[in-house]
C-alpha positions in Angstrom: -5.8 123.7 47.7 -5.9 119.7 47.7 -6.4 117.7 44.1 -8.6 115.4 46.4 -11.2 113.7 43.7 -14.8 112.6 44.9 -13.5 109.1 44.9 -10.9 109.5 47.0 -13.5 111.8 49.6 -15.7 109.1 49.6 -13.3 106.2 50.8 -11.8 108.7 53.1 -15.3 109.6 54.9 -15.8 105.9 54.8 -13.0 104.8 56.5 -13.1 107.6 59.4 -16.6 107.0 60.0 -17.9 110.9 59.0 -21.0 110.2 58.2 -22.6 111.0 61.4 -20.9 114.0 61.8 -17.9 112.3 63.5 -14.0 111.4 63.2 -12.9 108.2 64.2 -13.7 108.6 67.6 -12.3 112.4 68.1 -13.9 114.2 70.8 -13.8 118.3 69.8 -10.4 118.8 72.5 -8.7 115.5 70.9 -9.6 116.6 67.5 -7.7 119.5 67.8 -5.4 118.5 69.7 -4.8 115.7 66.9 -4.2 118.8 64.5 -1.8 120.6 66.6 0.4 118.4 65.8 0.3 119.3 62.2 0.4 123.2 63.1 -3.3 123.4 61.8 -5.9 125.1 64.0 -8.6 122.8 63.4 -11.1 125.2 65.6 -10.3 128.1 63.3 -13.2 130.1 61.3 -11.9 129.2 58.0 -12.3 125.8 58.8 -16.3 126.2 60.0 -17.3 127.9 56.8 -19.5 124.4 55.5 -20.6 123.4 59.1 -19.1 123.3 62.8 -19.4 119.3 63.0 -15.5 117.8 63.2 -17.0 116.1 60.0 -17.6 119.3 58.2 -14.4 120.9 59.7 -12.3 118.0 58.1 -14.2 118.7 54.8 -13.5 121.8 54.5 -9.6 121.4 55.6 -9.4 119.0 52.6 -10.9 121.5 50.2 -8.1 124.5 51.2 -5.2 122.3 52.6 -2.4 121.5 50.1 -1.3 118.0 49.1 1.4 117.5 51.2 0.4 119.1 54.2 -3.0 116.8 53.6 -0.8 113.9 52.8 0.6 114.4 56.2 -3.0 114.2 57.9 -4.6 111.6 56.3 -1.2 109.8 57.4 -1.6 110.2 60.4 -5.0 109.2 60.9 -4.2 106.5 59.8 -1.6 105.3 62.1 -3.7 106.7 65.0 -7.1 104.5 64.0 -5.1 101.8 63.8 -3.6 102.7 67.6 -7.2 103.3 68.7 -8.8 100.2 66.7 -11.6 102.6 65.6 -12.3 102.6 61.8 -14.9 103.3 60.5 -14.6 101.0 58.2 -11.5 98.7 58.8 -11.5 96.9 55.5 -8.1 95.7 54.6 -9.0 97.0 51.3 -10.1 100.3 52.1 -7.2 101.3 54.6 -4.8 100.4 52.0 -6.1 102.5 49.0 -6.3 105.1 51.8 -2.8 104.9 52.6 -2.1 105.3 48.7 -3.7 108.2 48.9 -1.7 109.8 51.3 1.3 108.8 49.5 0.5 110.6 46.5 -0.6 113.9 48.3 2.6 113.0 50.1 4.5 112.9 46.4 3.6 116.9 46.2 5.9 119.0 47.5 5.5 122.6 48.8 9.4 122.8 47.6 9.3 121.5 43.9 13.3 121.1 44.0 13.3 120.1 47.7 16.0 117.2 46.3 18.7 120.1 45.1 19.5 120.6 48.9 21.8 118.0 50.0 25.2 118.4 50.8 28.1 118.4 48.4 31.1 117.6 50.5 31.6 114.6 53.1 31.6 117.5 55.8 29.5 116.7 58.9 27.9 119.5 60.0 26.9 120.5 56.2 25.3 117.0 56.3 23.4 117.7 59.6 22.2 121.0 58.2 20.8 119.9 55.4 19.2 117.2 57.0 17.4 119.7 58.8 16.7 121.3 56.4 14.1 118.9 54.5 12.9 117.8 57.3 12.2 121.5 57.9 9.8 120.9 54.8 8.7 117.3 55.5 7.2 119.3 58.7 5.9 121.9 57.0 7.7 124.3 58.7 9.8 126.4 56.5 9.8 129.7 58.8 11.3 127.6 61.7 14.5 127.3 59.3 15.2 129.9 57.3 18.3 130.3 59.6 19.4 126.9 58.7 18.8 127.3 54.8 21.1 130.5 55.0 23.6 128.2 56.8 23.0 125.9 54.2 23.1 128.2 51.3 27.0 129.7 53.0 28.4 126.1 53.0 27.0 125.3 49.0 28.3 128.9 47.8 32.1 128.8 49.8 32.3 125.0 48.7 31.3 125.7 45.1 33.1 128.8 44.9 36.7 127.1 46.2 37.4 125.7 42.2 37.7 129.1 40.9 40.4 130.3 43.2 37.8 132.8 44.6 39.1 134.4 47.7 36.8 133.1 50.4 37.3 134.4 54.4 34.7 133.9 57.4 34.2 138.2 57.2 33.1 137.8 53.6 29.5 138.4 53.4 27.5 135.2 50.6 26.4 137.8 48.9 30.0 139.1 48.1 30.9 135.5 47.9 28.3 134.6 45.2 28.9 138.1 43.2 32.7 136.8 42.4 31.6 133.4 41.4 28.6 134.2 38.9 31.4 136.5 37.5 33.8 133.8 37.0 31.2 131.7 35.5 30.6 134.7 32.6 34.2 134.9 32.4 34.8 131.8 31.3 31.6 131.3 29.1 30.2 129.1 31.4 27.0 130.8 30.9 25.0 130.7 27.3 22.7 133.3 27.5 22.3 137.1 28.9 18.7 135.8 30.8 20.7 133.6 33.1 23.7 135.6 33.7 21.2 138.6 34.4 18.7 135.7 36.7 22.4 135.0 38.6 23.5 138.7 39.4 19.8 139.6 40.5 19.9 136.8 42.8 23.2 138.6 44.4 21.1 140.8 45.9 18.1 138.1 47.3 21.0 136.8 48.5 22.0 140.2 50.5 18.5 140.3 51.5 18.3 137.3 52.8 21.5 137.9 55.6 18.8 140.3 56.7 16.2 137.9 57.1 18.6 135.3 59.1 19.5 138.0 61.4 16.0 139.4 61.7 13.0 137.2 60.8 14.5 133.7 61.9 14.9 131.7 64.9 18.6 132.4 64.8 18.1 134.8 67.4 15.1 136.3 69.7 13.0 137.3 66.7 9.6 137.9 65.3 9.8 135.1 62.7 8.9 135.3 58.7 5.6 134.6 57.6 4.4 131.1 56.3 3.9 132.0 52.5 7.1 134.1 52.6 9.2 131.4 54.0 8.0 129.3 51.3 9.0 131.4 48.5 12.2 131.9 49.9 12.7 127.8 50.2 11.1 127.8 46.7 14.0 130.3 45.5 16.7 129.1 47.1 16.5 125.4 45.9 15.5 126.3 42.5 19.2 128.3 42.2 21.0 125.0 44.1 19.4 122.9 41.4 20.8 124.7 38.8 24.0 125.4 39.8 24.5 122.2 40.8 23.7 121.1 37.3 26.0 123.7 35.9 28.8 122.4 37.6 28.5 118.9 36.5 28.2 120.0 33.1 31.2 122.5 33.3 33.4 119.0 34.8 32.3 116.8 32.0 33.5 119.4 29.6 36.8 119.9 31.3 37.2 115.9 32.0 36.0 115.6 27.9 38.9 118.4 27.1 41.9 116.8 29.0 40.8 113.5 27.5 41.2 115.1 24.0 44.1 116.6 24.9 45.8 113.2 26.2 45.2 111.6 23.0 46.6 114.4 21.0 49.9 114.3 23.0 49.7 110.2 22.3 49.2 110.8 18.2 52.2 112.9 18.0 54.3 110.5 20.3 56.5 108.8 17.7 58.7 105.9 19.3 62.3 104.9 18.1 
């Protein structure tokens, strides 16, 4: 559900001429056609429950749609009344505290840590797939890669995993994989309390159940795909547990660059020239 305020309603309706009942100048196929593109069924029921008018139907879409996926709209009706020339109100005023209102619904992601998933090495094709990844999410689209996330989630946990000497082969499933390196990190009291080493090992097993979902419920072969609100969790998850491991494993270098600097300068004390 959208944070819209009244405000921000009324210079919207103002600017897309809705007070008649109409959009910009949207007949009921190019209106929904116009939401295709944002994989929102415009002619749906849900959409019809405060009146059938494409007025109403946008009304309603701003009361149950969430920010960014709004953001995304009001973006683009934007750009296409200034294509068509047909404001409702062209103020340069107007247009411009409209598009600020799209950038802040645009500010709210579905995927709160959406930032942890970048890559971590120079390697290409970790790169591309984690480019894909967000823009996965910029789309709105999180079920049409969840096979690309798992990819992802493969090249953070081998790369991550390589410092600890962890013994890392193509047959070796992530979960496997991820088990050996969140027992490392309790090994070498990398971890400070029993909730996150317990969060860590439970997520060895989301992790084995989410091989089943790449091989089963995603586009990485001829499947039925995940559901919408699932697919979001599982984004939601998965870059929640990159964020913190990647923070982890800048603290646990700092320590270790902080320890050999101590130790250097030890070895320098008891250096006694003649």
């Amino acid at each position: 559900m959208s944070d819209l305020s009244g405000s921000e309603r009324r210079k919207l309706e103002k600017l897309l001429g809705m007070g008649s009942g109409y959009v910009l100048n949207f007949s009921d196929r190019t209106f929904g056609d116009f939401f295709d593109e944002y994989r929102v069924e415009i002619d749906n029921e849900q959409y019809k429950t405060g009146g059938t008018s494409k007025a109403n139907r946008m009304r309603t879409f701003w009361t149950v749609a969430n920010n960014h996926v709004l953001g995304r709209v009001i973006e683009g009706l934007i750009e296409y009344a200034n294509e068509e020339q047909c404001f409702g109100d062209s103020n340069p005023s107007l247009v411009t505290n409209c598009q600020n209102i799209a950038k802040r619904l645009l500010s709210d992601q579905p995927v709160a840590e959406l930032g942890a998933l970048t890559a971590i090495s120079d390697d290409y094709d970790f790169e591309i797939v984690a480019d894909h990844v967000r823009e996965a999410i910029d789309k709105n689209q999180p079920e049409a890669a969840l096979d690309r996330l798992h990819t992802f989630v493969n090249k953070f946990v081998r790369i991550t995993s390589e410092r600890y000497n962890i013994d890392i082969n193509v047959d070796k499933p992530l979960n496997s994989v991820f088990g050996e390196y969140v027992k490392k990190l309790r090994e070498e009291g990398h971890l400070e309390s029993a909730m996150t080493d317990r969060i860590l090992r439970t997520s060895i097993s989301v992790l084995e159940a989410f091989n089943d979902v790449r091989n089963n419920k995603s586009l990485a072969h001829d499947n039925p795909i995940l559901n919408y609100e699932e697919s979001l969790l599982i984004f939601n998850h998965v870059a929640a547990s990159i964020r913190f491991i990647k923070k982890l494993e800048a603290s646990i270098k700092i320590k270790a660059a902080t320890a050999l600097d101590k130790t250097k300068n030890i070895k320098n004390d008891d250096f006694i020239p003649f």
